[in-house]
C-alpha positions in Angstrom: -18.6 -30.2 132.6 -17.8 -29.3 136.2 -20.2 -27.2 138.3 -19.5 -24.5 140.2 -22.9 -25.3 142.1 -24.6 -28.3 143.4 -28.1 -29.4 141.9 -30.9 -29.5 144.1 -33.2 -32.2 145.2 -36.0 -30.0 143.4 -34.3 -29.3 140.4 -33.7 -32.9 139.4 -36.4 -35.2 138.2 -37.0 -38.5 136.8 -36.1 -39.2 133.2 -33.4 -35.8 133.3 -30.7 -36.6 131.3 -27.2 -35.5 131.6 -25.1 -33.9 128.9 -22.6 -36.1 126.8 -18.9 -36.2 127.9 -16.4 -37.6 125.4 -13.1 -38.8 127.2 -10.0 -39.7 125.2 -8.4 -42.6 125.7 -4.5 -42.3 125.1 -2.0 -44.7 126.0 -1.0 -42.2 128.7 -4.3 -41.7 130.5 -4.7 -45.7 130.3 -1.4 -46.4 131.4 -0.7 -43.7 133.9 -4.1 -44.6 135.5 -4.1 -48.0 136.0 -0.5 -46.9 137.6 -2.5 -44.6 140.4 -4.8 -47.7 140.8 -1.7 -49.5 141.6 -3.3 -52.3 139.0 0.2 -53.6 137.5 -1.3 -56.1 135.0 0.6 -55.8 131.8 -2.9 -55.5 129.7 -3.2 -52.2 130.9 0.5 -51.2 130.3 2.4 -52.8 128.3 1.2 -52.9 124.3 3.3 -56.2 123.0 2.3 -58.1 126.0 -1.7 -57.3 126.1 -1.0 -58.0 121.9 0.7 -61.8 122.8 -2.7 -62.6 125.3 -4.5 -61.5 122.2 -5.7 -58.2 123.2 -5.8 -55.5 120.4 -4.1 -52.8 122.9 -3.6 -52.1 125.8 -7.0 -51.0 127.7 -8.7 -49.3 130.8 -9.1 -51.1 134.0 -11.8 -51.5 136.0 -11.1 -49.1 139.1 -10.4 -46.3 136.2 -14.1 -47.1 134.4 -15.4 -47.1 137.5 -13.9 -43.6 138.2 -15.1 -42.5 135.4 -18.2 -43.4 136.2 -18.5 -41.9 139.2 -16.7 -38.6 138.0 -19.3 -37.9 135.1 -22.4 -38.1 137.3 -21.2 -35.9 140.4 -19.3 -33.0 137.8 -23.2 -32.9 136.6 -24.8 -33.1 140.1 -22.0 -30.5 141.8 -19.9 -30.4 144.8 -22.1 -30.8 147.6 -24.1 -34.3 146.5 -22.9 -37.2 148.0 -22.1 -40.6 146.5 -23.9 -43.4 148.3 -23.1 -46.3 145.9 -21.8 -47.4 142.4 -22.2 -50.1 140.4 -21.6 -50.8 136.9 -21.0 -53.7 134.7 -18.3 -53.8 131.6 -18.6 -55.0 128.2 -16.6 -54.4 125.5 -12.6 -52.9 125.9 -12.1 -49.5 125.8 -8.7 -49.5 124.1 -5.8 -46.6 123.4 -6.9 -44.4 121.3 -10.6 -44.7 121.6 -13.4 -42.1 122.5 -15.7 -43.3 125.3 -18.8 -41.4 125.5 -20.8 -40.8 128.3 -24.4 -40.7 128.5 -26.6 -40.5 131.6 -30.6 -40.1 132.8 -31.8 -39.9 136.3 -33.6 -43.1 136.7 -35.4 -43.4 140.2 -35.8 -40.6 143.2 -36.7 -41.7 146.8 -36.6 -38.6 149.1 -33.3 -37.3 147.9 -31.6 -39.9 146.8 -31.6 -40.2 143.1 -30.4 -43.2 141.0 -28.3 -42.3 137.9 -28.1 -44.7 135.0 -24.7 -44.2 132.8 -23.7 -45.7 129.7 -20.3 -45.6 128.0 -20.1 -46.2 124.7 -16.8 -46.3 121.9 -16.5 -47.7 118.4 -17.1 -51.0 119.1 -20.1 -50.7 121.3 -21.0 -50.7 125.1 -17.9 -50.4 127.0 -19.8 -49.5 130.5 -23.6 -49.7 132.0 -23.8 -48.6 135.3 -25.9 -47.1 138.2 -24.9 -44.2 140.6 -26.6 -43.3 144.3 -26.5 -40.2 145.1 -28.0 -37.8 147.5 -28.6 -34.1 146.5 -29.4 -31.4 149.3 -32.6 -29.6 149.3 -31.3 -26.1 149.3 -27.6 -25.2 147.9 -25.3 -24.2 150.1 
């Protein structure tokens, strides 16, 4: 969903929602990205040990989710908008092998800083709700 071009202050408004982004989650992606978050926990690695704390699988981490996050709203606002805070709060796992889907609607605007509300949902319900800041410019560069 990348842009090649940054959105505008003028071309976003309030209640602007942003296109749906499936992600899949495979053992690799999981594991190999809790890895570059150098999070080590075994949950997030390690299949028979998350299965012995009684996990189902093993399953995203935080600092990935929040990634995520982040990534899905600036590929939809473009290069050239700056990310002035993110917060989100989990809910349910997103384990290997599930789909996490990405929905998003501009929320609040306050000179050009825009508040994006995400949700990312998989099979067994609401795996992220969160809130990005952003800043767009008035004129593209």
């Amino acid at each position: 969903m990348t842009l090649a071009h940054t959105r505008t202050a003028g071309e976003v408004a309030i209640g602007d929602a942003l296109p749906e982004e499936r992600i899949e989650a495979t053992p690799t992606f999981i594991v190999s990205t809790a890895i570059a978050t150098r999070d080590f926990q075994d949950v997030h690695h390690d299949r028979d040990l998350a299965q012995a704390k009684g996990s189902e699988d093993i399953f995203l981490n935080i600092l990935t989710t929040t990634g995520l996050v982040q990534r899905y709203v600036t590929d939809w606002a473009g290069p050239e908008a700056l990310v002035r805070g993110v917060s989100i709060k989990l809910g349910v796992p997103c384990y290997a092998y599930d789909t996490l889907t990405m929905h998003g609607q501009v929320l609040e605007r306050g000179d050009d800083v825009f508040v994006v509300e995400v949700l990312g949902r998989n099979q067994l319900g609401t795996h992220v709700t969160g809130r990005v800041r952003l800043e767009l410019p008035e004129v593209a560069r």
